[in-house]
VEXGUTOR-132361 format. One line per 10 residues: number of its first residue (from 1); for each residue x, y, z of N, C-alpha, C. Coordinates in steps of 0.001 Angstrom, whole numbers. Layout:
BEGIN
NUM = X:Y:Z:X:Y:Z:X:Y:Z; ...
REM end
This chain:
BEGIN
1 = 149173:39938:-17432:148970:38689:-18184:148271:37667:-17289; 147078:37265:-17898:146709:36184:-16997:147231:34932:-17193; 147030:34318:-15937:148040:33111:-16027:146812:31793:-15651; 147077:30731:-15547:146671:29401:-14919:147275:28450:-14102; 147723:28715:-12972:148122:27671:-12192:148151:25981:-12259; 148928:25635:-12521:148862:24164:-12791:149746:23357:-11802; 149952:24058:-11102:151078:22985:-9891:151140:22459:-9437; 149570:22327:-8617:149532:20866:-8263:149495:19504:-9101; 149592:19568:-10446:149453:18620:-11636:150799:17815:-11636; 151024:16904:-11799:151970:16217:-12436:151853:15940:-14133
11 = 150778:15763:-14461:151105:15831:-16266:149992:16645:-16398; 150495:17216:-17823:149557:18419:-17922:148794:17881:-19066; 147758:17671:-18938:147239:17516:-20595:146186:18097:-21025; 145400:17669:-22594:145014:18563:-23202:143633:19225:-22584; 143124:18622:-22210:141933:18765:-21124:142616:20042:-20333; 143312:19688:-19592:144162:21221:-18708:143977:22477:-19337; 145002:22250:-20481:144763:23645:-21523:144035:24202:-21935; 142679:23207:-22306:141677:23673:-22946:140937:24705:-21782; 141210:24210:-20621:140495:24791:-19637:140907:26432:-19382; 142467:26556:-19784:142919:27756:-19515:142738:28337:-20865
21 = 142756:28007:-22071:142226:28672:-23081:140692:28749:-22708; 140184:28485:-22198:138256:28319:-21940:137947:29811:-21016; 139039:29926:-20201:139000:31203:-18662:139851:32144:-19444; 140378:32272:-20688:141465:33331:-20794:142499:33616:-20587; 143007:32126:-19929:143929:32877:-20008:145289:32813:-21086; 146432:33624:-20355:147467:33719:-21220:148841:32992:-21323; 148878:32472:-19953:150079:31827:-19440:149749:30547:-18606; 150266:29488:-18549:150054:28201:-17377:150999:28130:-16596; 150594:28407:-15287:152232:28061:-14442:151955:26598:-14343; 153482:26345:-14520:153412:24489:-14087:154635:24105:-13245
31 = 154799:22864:-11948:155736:22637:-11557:157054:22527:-12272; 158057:22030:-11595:159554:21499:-12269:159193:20270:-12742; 159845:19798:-13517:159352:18672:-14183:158056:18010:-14705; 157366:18862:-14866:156038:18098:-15395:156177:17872:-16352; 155320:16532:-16549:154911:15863:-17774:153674:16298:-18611; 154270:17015:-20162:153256:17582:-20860:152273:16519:-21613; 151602:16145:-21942:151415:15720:-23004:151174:15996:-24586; 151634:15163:-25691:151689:15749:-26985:150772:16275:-27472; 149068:16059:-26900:147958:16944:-27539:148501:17974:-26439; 148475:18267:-25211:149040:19164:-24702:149641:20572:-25177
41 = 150804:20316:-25773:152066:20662:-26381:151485:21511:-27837; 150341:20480:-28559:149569:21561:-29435:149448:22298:-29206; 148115:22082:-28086:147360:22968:-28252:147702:24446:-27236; 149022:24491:-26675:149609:24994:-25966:150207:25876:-27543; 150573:24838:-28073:151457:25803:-29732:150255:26423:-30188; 149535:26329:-30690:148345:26313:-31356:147433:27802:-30827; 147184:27521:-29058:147156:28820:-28457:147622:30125:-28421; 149315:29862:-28216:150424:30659:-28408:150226:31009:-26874; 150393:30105:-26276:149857:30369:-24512:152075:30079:-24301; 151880:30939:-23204:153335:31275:-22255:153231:29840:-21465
51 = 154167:29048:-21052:154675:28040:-19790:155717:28359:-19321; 154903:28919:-17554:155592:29445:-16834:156278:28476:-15801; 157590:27577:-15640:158194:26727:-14919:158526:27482:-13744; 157940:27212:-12422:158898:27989:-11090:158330:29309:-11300; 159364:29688:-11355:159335:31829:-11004:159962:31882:-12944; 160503:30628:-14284:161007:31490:-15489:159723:31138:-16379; 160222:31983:-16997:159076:31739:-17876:159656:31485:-19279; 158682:29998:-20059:159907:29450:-21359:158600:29237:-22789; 159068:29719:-23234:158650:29906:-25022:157138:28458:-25112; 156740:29048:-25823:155951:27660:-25940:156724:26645:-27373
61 = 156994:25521:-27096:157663:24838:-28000:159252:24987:-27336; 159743:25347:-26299:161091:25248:-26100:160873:24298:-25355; 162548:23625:-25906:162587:22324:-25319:163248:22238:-24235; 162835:22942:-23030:163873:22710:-22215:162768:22971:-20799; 162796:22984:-19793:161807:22940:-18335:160523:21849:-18644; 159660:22226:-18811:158441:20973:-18968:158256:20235:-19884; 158535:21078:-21575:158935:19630:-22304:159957:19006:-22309; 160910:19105:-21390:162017:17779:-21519:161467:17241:-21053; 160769:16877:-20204:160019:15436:-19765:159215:14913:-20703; 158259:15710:-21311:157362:15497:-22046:157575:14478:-23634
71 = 159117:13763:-23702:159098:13083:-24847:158711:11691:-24319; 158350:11087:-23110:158001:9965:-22903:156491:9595:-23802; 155919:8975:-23940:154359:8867:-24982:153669:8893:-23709; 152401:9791:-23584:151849:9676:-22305:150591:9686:-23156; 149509:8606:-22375:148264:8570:-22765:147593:9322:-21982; 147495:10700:-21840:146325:11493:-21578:144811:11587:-21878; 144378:12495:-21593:142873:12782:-22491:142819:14021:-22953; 142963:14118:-24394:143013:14850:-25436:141592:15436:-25151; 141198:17087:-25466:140355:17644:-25357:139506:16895:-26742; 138033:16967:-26599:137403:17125:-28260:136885:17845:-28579
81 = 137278:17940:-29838:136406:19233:-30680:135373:19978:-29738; 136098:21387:-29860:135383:22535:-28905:135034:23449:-30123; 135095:23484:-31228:134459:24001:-32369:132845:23994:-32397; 131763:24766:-32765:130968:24663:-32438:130502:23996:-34387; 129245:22949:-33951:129081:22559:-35971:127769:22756:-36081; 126767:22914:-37021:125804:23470:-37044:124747:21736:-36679; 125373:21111:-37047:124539:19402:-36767:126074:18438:-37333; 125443:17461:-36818:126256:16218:-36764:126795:15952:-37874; 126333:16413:-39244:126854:15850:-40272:127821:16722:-40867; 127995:18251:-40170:128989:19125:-40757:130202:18789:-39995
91 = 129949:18443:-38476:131133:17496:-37610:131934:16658:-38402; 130919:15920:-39034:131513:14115:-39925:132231:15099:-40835; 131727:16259:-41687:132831:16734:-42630:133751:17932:-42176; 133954:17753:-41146:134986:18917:-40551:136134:18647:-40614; 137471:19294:-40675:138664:19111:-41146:139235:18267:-39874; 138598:18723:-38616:139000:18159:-37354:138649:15887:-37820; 137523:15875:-38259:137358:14436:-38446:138098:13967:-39487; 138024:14986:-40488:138964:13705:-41783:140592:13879:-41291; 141547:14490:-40083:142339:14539:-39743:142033:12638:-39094; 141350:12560:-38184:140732:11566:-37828:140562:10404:-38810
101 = 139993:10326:-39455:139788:9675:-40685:141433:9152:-41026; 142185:9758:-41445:143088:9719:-42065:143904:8674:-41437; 143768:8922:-39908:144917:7890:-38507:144276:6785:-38671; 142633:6886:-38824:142127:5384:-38639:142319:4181:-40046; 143031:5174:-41137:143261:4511:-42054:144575:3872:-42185; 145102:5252:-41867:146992:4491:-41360:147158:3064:-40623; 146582:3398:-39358:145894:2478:-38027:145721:938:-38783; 144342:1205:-39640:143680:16:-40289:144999:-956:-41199; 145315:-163:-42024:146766:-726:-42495:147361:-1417:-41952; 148080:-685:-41118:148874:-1607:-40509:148796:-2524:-39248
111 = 147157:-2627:-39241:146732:-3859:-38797:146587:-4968:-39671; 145672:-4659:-40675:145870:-5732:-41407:147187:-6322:-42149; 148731:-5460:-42630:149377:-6123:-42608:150319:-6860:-41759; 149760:-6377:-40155:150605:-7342:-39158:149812:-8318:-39299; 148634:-8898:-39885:148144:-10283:-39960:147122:-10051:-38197; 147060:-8766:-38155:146186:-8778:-36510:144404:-9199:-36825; 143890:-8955:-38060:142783:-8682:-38712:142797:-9564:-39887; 141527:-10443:-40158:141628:-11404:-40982:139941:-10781:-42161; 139863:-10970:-43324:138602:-10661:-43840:138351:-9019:-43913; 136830:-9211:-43321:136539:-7851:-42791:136368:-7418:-41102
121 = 137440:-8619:-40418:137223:-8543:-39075:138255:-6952:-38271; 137894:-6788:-37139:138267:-5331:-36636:137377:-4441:-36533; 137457:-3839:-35758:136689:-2312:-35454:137619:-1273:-35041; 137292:-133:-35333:138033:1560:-34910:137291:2470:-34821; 137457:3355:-33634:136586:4577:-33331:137379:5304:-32804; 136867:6245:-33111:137364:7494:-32009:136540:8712:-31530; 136515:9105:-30341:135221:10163:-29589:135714:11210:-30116; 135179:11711:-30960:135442:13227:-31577:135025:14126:-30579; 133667:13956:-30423:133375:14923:-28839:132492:14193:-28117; 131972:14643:-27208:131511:14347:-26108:130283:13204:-26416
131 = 129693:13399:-27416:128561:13017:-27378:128083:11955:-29175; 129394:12384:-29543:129993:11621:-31055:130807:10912:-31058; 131058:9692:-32307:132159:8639:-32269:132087:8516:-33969; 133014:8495:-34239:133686:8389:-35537:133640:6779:-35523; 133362:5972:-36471:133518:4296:-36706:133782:4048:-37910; 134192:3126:-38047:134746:2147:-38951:133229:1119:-39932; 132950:906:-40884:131956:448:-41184:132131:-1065:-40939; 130744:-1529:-40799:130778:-3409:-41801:130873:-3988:-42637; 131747:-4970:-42819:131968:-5717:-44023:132975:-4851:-44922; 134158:-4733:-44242:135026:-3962:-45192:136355:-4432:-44345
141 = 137121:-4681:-45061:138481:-4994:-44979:139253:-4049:-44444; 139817:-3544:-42949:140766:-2722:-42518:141758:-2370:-43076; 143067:-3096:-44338:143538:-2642:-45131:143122:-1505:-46291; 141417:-1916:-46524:141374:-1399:-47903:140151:416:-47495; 140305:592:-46192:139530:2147:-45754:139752:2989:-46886; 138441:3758:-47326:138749:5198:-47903:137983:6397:-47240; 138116:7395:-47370:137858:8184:-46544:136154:8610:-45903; 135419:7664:-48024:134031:7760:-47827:133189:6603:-47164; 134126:6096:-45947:134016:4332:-45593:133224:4882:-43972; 133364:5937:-43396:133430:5762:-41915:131546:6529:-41828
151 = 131606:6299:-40628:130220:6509:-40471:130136:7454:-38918; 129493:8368:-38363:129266:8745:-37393:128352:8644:-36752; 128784:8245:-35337:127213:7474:-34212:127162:8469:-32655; 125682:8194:-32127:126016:8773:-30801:126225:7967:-30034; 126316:8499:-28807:127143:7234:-27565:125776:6164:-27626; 124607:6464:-28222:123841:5105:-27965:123755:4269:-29338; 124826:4410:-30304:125155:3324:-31128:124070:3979:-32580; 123351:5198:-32243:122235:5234:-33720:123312:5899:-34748; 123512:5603:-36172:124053:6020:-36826:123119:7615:-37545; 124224:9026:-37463:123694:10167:-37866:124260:10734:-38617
161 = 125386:10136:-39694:126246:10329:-40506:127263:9335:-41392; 127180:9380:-42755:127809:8548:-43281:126902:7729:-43998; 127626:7045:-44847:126673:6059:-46033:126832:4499:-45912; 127903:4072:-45233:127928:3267:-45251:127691:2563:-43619; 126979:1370:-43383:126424:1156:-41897:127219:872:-41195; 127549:1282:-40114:128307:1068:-38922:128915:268:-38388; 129796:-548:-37755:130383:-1341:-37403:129005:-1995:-36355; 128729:-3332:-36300:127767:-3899:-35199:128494:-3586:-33888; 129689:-3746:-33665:130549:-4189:-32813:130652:-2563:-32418; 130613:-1480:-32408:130579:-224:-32291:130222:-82:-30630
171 = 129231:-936:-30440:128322:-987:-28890:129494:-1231:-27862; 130738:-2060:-28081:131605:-2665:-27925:131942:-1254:-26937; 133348:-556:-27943:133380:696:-28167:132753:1465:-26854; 131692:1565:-27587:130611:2594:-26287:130327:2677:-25039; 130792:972:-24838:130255:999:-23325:131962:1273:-22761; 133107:1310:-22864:134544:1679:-22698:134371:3776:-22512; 133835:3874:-23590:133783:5290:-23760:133026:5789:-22588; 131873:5342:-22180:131089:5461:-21172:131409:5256:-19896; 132181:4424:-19286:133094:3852:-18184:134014:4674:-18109; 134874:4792:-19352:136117:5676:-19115:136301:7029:-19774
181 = 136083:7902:-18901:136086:9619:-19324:137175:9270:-20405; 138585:9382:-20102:139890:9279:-20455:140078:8311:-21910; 139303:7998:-22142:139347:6877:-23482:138712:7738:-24693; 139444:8112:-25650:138562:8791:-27146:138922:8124:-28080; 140094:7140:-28475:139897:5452:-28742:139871:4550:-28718; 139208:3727:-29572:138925:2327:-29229:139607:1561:-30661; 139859:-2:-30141:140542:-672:-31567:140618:-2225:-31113; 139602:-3158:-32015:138882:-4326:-31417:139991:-4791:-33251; 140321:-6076:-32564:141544:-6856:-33292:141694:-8391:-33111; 142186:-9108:-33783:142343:-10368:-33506:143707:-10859:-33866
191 = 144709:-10363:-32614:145454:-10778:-33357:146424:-12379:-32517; 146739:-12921:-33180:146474:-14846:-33111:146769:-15221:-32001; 148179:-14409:-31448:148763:-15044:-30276:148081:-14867:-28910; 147590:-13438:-28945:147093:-12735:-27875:145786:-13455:-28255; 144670:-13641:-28781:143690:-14618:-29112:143862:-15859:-28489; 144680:-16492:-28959:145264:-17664:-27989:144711:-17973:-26637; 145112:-16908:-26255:145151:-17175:-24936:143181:-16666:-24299; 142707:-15889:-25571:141439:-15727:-24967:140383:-17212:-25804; 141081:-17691:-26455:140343:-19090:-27116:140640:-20288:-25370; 141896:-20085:-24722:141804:-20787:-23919:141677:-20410:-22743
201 = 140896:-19506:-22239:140109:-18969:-20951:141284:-19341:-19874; 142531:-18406:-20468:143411:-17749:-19307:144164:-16330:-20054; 144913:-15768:-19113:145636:-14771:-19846:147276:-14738:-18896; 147848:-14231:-19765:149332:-14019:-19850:149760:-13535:-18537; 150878:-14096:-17982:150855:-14039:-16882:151578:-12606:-16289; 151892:-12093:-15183:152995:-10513:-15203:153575:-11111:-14787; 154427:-9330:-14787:155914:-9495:-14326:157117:-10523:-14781; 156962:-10194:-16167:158092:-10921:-17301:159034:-10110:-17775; 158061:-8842:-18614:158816:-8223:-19621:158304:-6543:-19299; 159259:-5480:-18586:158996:-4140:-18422:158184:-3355:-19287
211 = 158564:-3983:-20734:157586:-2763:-21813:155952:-3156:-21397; 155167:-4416:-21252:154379:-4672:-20969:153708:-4538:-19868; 154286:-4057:-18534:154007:-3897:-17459:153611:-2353:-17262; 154407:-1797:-18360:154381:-853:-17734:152933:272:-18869; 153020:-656:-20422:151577:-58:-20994:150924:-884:-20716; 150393:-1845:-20469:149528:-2832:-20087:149106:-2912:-18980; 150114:-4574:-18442:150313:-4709:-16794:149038:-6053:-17040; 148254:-6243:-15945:147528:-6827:-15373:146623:-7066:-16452; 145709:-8195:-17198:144922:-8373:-17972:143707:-9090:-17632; 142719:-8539:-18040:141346:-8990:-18296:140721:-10227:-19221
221 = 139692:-11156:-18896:139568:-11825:-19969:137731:-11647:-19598; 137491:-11488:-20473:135530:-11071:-20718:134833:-12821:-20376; 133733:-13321:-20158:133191:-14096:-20704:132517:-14044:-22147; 132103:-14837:-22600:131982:-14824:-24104:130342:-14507:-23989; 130220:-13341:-25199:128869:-13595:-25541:128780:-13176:-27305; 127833:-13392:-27611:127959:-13537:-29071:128214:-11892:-29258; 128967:-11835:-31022:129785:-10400:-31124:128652:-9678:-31711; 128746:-7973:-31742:127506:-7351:-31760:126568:-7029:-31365; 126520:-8064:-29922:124913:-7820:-29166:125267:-6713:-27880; 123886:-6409:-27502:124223:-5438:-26444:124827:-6078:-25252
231 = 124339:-7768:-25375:125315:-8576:-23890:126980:-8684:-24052; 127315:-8912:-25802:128542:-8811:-25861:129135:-7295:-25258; 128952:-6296:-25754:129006:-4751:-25532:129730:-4684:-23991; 128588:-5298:-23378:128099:-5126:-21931:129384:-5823:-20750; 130336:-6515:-21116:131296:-7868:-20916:132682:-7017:-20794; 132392:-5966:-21382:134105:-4997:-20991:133531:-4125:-20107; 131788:-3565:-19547:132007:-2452:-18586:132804:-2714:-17238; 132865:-4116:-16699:133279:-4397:-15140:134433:-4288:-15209; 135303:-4204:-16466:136997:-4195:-16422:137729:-3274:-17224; 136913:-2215:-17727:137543:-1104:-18894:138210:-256:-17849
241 = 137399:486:-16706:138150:1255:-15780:139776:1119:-15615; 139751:-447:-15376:141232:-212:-14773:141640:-1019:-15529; 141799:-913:-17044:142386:-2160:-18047:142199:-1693:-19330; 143432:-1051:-19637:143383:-226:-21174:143572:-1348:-22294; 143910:-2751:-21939:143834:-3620:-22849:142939:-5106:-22066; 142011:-5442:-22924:141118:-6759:-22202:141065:-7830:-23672; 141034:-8969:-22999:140826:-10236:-23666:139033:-10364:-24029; 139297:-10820:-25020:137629:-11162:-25413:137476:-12674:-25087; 137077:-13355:-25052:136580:-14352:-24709:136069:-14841:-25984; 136783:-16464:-26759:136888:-16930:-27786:136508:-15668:-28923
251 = 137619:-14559:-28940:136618:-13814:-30350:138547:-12778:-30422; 139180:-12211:-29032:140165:-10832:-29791:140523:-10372:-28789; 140789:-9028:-28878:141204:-7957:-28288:140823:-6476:-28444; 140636:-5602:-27432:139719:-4634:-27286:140706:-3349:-26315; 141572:-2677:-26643:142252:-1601:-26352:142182:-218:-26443; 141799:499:-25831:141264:1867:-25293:142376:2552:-25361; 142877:4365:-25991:143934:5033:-25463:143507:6118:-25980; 144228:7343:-25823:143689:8901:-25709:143984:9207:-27633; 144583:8414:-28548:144527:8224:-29706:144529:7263:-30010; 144032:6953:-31655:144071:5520:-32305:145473:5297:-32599
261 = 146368:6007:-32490:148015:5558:-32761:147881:4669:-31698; 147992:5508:-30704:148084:4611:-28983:147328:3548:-28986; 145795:2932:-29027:145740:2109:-28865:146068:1198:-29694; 146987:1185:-31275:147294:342:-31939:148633:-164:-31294; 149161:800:-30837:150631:200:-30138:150076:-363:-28860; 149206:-411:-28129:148942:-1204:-27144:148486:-3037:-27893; 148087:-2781:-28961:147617:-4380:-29922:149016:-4869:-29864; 149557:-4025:-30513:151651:-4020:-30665:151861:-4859:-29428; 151792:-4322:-28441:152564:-4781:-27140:152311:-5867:-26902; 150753:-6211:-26746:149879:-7402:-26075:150348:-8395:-26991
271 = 150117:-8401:-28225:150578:-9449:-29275:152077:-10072:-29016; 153001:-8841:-29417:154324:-9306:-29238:154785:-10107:-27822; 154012:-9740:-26729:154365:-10242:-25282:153567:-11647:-25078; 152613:-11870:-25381:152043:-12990:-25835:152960:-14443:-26831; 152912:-13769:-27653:154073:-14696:-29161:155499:-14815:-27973; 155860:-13808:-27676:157380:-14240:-27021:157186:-15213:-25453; 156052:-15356:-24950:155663:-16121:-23970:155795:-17359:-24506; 154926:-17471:-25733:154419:-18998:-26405:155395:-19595:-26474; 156300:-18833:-27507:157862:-19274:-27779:158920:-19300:-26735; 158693:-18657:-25906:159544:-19126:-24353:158840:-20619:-23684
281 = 157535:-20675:-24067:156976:-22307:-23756:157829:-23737:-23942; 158276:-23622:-25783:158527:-24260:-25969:160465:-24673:-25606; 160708:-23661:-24735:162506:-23816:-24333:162194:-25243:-23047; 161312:-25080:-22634:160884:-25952:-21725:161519:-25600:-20567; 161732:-25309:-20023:162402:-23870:-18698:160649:-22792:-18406; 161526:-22812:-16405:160625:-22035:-16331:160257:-20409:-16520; 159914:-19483:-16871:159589:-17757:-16976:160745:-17455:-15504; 161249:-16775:-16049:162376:-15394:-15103:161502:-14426:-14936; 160872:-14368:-13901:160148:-13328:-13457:160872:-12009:-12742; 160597:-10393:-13434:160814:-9591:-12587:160155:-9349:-10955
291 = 161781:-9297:-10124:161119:-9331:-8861:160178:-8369:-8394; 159486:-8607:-7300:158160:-7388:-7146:158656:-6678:-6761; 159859:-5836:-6340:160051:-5132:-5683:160485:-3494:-6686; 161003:-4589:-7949:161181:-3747:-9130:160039:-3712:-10117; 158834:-4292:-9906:157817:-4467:-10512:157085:-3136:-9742; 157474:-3139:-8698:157026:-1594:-8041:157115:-499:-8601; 158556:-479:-8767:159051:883:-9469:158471:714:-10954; 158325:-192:-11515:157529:280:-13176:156241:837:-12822; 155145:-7:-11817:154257:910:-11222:154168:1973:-11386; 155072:2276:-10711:155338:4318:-10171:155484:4839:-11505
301 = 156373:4356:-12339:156560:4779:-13556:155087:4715:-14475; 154018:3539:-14567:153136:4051:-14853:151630:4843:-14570; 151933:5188:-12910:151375:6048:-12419:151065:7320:-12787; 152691:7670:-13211:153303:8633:-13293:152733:8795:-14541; 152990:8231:-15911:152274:8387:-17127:150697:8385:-17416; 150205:8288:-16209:148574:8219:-16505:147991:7229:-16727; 148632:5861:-16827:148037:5019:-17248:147350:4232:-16252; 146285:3349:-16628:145673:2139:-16066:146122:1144:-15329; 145619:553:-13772:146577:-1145:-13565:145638:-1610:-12664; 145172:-2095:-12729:144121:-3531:-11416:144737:-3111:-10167
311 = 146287:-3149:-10387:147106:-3111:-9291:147776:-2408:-8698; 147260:-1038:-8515:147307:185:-7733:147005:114:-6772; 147842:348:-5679:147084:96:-3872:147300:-1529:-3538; 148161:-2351:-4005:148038:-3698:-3883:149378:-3770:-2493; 149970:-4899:-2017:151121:-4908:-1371:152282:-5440:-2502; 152890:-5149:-2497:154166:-5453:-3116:153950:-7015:-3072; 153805:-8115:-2677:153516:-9263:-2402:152447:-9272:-3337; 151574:-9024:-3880:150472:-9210:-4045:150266:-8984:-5802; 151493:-7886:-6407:151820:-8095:-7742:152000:-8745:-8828; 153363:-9458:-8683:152804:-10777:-9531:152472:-12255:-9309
321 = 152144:-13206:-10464:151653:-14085:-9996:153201:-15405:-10419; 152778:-15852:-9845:153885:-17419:-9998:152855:-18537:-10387; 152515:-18195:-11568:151359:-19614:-11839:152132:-20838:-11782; 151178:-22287:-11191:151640:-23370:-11133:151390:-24326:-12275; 152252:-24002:-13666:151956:-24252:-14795:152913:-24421:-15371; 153259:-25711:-16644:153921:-25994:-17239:154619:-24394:-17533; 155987:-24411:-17677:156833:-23204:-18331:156228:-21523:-17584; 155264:-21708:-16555:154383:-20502:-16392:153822:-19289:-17716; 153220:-20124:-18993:153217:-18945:-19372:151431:-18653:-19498; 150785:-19022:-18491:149529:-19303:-18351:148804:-18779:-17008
331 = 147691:-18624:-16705:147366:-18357:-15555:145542:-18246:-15612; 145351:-18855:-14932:143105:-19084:-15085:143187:-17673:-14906; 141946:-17422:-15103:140953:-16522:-14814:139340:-16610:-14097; 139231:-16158:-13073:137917:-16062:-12608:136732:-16370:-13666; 135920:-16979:-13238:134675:-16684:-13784:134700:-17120:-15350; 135739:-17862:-15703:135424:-18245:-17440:136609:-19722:-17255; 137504:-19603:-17221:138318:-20417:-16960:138138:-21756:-15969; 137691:-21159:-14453:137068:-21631:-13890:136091:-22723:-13802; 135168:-21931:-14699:134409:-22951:-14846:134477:-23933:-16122; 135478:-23635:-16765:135742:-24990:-17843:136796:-25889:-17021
341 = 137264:-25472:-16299:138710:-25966:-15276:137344:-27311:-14526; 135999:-27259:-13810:135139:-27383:-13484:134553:-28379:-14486; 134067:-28208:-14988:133657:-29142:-16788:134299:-29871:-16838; 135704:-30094:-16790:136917:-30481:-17415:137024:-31423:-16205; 136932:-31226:-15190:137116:-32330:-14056:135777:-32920:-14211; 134571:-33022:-14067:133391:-33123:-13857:133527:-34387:-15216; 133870:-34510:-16445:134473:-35267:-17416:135225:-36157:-17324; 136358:-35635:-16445:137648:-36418:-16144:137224:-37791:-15174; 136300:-37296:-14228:135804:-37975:-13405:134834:-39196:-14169; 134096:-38561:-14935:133167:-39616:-15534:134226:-40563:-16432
351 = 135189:-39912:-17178:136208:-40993:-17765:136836:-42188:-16662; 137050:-42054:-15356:137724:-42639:-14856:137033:-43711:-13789; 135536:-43114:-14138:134190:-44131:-13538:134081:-45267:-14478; 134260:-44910:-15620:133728:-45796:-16732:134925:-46988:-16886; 136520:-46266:-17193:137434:-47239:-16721:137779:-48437:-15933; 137316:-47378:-14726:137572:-48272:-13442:136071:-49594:-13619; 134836:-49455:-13805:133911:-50458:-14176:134348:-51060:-15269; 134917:-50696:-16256:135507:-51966:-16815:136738:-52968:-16645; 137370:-52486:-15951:138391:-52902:-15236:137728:-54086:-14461; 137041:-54076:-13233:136183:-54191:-12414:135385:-55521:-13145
361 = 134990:-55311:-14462:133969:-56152:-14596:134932:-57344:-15262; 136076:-56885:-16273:136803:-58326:-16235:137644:-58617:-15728; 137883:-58351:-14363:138358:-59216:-13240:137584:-59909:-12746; 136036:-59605:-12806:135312:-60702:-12066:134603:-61396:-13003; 135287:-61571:-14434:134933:-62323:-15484:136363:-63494:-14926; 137206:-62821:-14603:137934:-64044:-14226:137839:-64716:-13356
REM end
């Protein structure tokens, strides 16, 4: 029986498998405890491939050596479609995409009834394969998707499938996909609280709340450029690498994960951690910050899951921040903040020129 060595791996995912279904083989050896992931775990079922733990060897689908770890949600990178299609448009109707289709409709839902998406605002994609992206059209309401709504593009944004035109904002999307191997979706949102904070050129501060640290962590805020253009597009490549969720700059939010489930629960997170900041504002008390030392260990923990952080390789010191801000639930940002922080004095100053000369002039009226 041929086998595939996987031991030096700590999570196994679908990419892995595909590779040992690709060479033949029949079996994967994997360490003690590894972390599978759920496309993983398919396509491991799906194969009917052996996982060999140590020296035993355990059923595929038994729950016991590598998938007991494996119920944590791990954002891997899901293989894509290795089916071969005769052109792009038998792809768009392949059972593999309207499976696809179907999440981005679920997805769309229940964005628009968390109130994350207003109109026909939002975008959704997902990299079917290498060189394809499934989208969401324009001018259509994320609640109201049907299946004949989506459109298929290549990584340079030309639409080669579908009837209805493409999301503008798609470019968005592309340049994430392009930066990050590991990303096959994308999910651009507005939702109010987390907006908030990109209408006022800062973002949310760490080391508050564990669920956030540990899918999130560290946040991005873009400078603004108008939505749709290739400069807007262009404004997430310097920070997609190491930032599965980024701030838009006066416009949303823009979250990357190995499915569109995943990156909707990353909107989930950012939103809810945001709103419970705002509303911790108003107790008038300052943020209880987790100490860095335990801000470490969530680290490790999302090391361990595959995920994204700015702050990998940092010193323990160097983790979170202690902004010097009403209630701390605020913190500038480089390069956008900055320079309205800049504006904003440059103003302040001229207010207090103009004062002080009138001041000045009727005293020496007296």
């Amino acid at each position: 029986m041929k086998e595939l060595d996987l031991r030096e791996l700590k999570v196994i995912t679908g990419n892995d498998v595909g590779q040992a279904v690709r060479e033949g083989a029949q079996a994967i050896r994997v360490q003690e405890r590894a972390i599978v992931t759920p496309t993983a775990r398919e396509m491991i079922e799906s194969a009917r491939l052996k996982v060999i733990e140590g020296g035993e060897a355990a059923a595929a689908g038994d729950s016991s050596g590598a998938y007991a770890a494996a119920g944590t949600p791990v954002f891997g990178a899901p293989s894509p479609v290795t089916r071969q299609y005769s052109s792009p448009q038998e792809l768009f109707r392949s059972p593999e995409a309207t499976a696809i289709k179907e999440e981005i409709i679920r997805v769309g839902r229940k964005l628009w009834e968390r109130q994350y998406v207003d109109g026909n605002g939002g975008n959704i994609t997902y990299r079917i394969t290498d060189d394809y992206v499934i989208c969401t059209p324009t001018m259509c309401s994320k609640g109201d998707l049907t299946l004949e709504d989506f459109s298929l593009v290549d990584m340079e944004g030309r639409q080669v499938a579908g009837q209805r035109p493409r999301s503008s904002e798609v470019l968005l999307h592309l340049e994430i996909f392009k930066a990050v191997p590991e990303a096959r979706a994308g999910l651009h949102c507005h939702p109010p609280h987390a907006t908030a904070y990109a209408i006022t050129g800062s973002v949310p501060p760490r080391c508050v709340i564990p669920e956030h640290e540990v899918f999130i962590g560290a946040m991005a805020l873009t400078p603004y450029e108008t939505p749709g253009t290739k400069a807007f597009a262009e404004t997430v490549a310097p920070y997609a690498r190491k930032h599965n969720t980024i701030l838009l700059a006066n416009h949303g939010v823009i979250c990357w994960a190995d499915t569109v489930t995943h990156a909707e629960w990353l909107a989930e997170v950012v939103e809810t951690y945001c709103r419970t900041l705002i509303l911790a504002g108003h107790l008038g008390a300052p943020l209880s910050h987790i100490p860095e030392a335990k801000t470490a260990d969530l680290l490790e923990i999302k090391k361990r899951l595959g995920l994204p952080d700015a702050r990998f390789g940092l010193k323990e010191c160097q983790l979170c921040d202690q902004p010097e801000f009403p209630s701390g639930i605020a913190c500038p940002v480089e390069g956008v903040s900055a320079a309205a922080q800049a504006l904003s004095q440059e103003e302040l100053e001229s207010v207090i020129r103009a004062i002080t000369d009138q001041v000045m002039d009727k005293l020496e009226e007296k």
